[in-house]
C-alpha angles and dihedrals in degrees: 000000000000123000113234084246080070106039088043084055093052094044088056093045092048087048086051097058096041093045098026085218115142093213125056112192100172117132130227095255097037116115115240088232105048078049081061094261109142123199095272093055088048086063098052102045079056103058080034086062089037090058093044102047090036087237132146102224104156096126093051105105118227098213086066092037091057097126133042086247095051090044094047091047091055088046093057093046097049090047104043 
């Protein structure tokens, strides 16, 4: 199982790559797209996260992952 300090981690790398800003300031129950992510870019934080926690998360549906705590929730359910 991952702890939210590392899926969080994952999440702002990810952010960092997509938006190529240095800071991330989103917080855990932001949405990604009130944070000005748009459903491609969801797509690709998710495969961003994919590549960083070595995890296989294509069925998980981004309109229920749209914040760090919801994403981190369906992580943890589907990695048990």
């Amino acid at each position: 199982m991952y702890s939210k300090k590392e899926v969080k981690k994952a999440v702002y790398e990810g952010l960092r790559e997509i938006t190529k800003k240095e800071v991330i300031t989103i917080k855990d129950d932001e949405k990604f797209s009130d944070y000005g992510i748009d459903s491609l870019d969801r797509m690709s934080l998710l495969l961003e996260v994919e590549k960083r926690l070595n995890v296989e998360l294509g069925d998980i549906d981004l309109d229920e992952a749209n914040t760090i705590d919801s994403l981190y929730k369906l992580i943890c359910d589907k990695y048990k």
